[in-house]
FITI-548314 format. One line per 10 residues: number of its first residue (from 1); for each residue x, y, z of C-alpha. Coordinates in Angstrom, 2 decimals, padded with zeros to 5 digits. Layout:
NUM> X:Y:Z | ...
// end
This chain:
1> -037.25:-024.82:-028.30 | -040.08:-022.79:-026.67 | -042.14:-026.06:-026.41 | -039.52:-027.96:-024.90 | -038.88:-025.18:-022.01 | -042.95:-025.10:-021.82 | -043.50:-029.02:-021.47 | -040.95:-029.10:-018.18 | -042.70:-026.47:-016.52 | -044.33:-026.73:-013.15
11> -047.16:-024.67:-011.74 | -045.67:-024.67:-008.14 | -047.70:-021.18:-008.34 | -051.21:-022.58:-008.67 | -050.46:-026.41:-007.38 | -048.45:-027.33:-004.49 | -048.86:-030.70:-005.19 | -046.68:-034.05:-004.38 | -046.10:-034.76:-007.69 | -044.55:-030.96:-008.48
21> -042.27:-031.28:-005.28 | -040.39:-034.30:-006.09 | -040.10:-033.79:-009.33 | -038.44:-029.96:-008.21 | -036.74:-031.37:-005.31 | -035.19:-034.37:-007.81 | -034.41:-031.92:-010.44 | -032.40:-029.29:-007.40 | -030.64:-031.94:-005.93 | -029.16:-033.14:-009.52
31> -028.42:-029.54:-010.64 | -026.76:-028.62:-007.00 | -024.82:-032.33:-007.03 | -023.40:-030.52:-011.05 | -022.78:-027.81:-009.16 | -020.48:-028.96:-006.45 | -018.96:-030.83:-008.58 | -018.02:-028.39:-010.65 | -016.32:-026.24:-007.59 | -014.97:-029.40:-006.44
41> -012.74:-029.36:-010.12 | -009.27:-028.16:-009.65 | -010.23:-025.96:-006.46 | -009.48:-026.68:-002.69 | -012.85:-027.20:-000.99 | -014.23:-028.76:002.56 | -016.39:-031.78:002.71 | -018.75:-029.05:004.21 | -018.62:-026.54:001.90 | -019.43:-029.28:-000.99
51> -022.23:-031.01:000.79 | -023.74:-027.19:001.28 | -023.68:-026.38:-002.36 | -025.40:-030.15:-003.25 | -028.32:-028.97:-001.19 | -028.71:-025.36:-001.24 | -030.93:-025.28:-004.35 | -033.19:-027.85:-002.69 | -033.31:-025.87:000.60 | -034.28:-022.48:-001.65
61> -036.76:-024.33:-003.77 | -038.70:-025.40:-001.20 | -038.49:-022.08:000.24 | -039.93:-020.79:-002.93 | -042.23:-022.67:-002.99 | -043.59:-022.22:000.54 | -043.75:-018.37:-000.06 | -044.58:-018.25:-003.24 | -047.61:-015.14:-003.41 | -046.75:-014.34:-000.21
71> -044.85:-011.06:000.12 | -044.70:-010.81:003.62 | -043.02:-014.21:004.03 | -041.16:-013.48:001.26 | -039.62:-010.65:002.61 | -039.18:-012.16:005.80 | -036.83:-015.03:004.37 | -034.96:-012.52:002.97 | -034.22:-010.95:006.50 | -032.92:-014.98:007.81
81> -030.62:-015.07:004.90 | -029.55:-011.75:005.76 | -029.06:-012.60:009.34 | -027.13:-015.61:007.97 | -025.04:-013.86:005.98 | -023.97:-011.21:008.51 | -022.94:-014.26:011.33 | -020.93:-016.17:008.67 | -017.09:-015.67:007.84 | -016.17:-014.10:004.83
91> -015.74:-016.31:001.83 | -013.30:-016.08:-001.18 | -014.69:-015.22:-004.10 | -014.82:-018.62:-006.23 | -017.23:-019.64:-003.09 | -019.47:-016.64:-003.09 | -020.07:-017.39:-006.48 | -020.83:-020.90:-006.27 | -023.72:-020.07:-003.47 | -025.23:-017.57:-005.87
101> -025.50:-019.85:-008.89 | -026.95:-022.66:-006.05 | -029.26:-020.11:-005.20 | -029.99:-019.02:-008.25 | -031.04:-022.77:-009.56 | -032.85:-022.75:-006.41 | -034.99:-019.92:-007.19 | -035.86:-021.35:-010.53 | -036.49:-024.32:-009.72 | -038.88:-023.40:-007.10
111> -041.14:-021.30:-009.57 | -040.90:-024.13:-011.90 | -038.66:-023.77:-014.40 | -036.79:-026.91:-014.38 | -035.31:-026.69:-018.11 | -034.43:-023.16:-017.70 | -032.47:-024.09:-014.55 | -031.08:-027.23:-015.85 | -029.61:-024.91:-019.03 | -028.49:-021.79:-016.84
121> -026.31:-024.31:-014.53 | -024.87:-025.97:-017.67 | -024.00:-023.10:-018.85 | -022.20:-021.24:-015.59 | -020.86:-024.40:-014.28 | -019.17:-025.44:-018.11 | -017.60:-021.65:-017.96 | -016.28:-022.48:-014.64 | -014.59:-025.17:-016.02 | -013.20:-023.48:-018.83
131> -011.74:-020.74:-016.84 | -010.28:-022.89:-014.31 | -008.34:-024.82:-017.35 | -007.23:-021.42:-018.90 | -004.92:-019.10:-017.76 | -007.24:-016.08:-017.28 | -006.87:-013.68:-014.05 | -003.44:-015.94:-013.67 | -000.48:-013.36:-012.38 | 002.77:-013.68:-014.18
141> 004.70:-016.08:-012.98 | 007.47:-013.28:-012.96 | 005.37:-012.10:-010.06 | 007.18:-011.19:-006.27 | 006.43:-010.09:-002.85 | 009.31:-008.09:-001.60 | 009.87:-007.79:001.94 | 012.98:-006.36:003.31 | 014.14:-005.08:006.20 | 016.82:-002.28:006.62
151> 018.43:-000.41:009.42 | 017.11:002.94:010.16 | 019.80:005.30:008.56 | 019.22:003.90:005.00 | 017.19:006.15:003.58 | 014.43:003.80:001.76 | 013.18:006.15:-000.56 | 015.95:004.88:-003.22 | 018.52:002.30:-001.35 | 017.34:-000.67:-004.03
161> 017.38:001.51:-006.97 | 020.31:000.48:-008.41 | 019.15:-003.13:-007.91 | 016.10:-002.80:-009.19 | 017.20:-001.31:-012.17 | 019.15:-004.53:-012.87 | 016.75:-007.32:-012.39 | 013.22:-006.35:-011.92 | 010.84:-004.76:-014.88 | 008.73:-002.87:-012.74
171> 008.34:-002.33:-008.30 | 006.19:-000.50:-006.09 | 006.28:000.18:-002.59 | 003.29:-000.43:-000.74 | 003.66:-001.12:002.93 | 006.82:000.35:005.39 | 006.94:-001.23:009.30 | 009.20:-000.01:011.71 | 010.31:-002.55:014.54 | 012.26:-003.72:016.92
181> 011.90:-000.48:018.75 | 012.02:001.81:015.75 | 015.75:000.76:015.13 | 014.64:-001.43:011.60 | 012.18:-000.70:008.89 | 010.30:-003.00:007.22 | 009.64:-002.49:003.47 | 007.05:-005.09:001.06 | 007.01:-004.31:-002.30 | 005.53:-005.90:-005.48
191> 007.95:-006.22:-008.06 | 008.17:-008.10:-011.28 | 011.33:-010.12:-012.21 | 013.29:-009.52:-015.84 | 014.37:-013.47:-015.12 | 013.31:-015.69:-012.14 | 016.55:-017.49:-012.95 | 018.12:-015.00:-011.74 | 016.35:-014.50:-007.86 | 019.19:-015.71:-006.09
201> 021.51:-012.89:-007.77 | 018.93:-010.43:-007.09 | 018.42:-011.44:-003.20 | 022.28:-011.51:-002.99 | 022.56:-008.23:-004.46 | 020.15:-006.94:-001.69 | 021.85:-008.35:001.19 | 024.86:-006.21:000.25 | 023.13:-003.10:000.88 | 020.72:-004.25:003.72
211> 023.33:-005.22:006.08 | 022.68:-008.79:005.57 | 019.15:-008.44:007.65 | 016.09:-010.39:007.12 | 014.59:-010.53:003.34 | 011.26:-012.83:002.05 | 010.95:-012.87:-001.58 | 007.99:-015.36:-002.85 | 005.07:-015.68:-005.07 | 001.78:-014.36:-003.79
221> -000.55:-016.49:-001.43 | -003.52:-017.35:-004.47 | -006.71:-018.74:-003.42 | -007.38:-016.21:-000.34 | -009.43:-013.43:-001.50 | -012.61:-012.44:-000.57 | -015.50:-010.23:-000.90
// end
């Protein structure tokens, strides 16, 4: 296995050549086309974002390889992708992952080791795929956002209680608004239905003791985080 690794390694170290170049460039732009095709599988993506991951280990390999031996331009690369960084708009996490394995397959590929790149991307990109067909990380589907709004002399410490009790396993409150000039509150909780058959009951049960105002009960919004 050793000799196999060994035989596809290039000495972009000691030889900048043509030959080592194409052959790492070829071998980035495969491994970064894997990649985005992995994110593209079962995830929303841009036609930008997708065409960034093909050819962001080709764009760090040949960085690499520029500045390989040099510290000083190594370290000053590091500062532009800092700068980068910094200017750019947060992404959600599934995409801040995906740049770091491009970049990673990048890095390898610019120091030469093709197979070891070519494996490590197999690898991450096949336990992408397996996570995105499982249901790990996946909330319950008994999952709410609670957001209910209340007149000002209901005291919204317990109101729901009795509701609650009925048809949800488990609540929290974690945000309270006031509006409309301080006359209406504005609770959001997280609560977890005993049956999501029975949401309608539960909803009607809550207008009785709301004064019929506004409620929003739905599933969260998935796909937004970030880091």
């Amino acid at each position: 296995m050793s000799e196999l690794f060994n035989s596809l390694y290039i000495e972009s170290a000691n030889a900048f050549s043509i030959t080592s170049f194409i052959i790492c460039t070829v071998a980035s732009l495969v491994l970064g086309g894997g990649i985005a095709g992995t994110y593209m599988y079962r995830n929303q993506y841009t036609k930008g974002f997708v065409t960034t991951l093909f050819l962001l280990p080709a764009m760090v390999q040949m960085v690499i390889m520029l500045v390989n031996g040099n510290v000083g331009a190594g370290v000053a690369v590091m500062g532009a992708f800092s700068l980068v960084r910094f200017r750019s708009v947060p992404g959600s996490a599934k995409e801040i992952s995906s740049i770091f394995l491009a970049m990673a397959v990048g890095l390898a590929t610019g120091m030469g080791y093709i197979a070891f790149a070519a494996v490590f991307a197999l690898i991450i990109c096949g336990v992408m795929i397996v996570l995105n067909l499982s249901d790990f990380g996946e909330m319950s589907p008994q999952f709410r956002i609670l957001k209910v709004t209340i007149p000002e002399n209901l005291d919204y410490t317990d109101v729901f209680e009795t509701v609650f009790e009925e048809y949800v396993v488990q609540q929290q409150l974690i945000k309270v608004k006031t509006t409309n000039m301080g006359s209406l509150f504005r609770l959001e909780y997280t609560i977890e239905l005993k049956d999501p058959l029975q949401e309608k009951q539960f909803i009607d049960a809550l207008r009785c003791l709301n004064g019929n105002l506004e409620i929003i009960c739905g599933r969260p919004i998935i796909g937004k985080e970030e880091l």
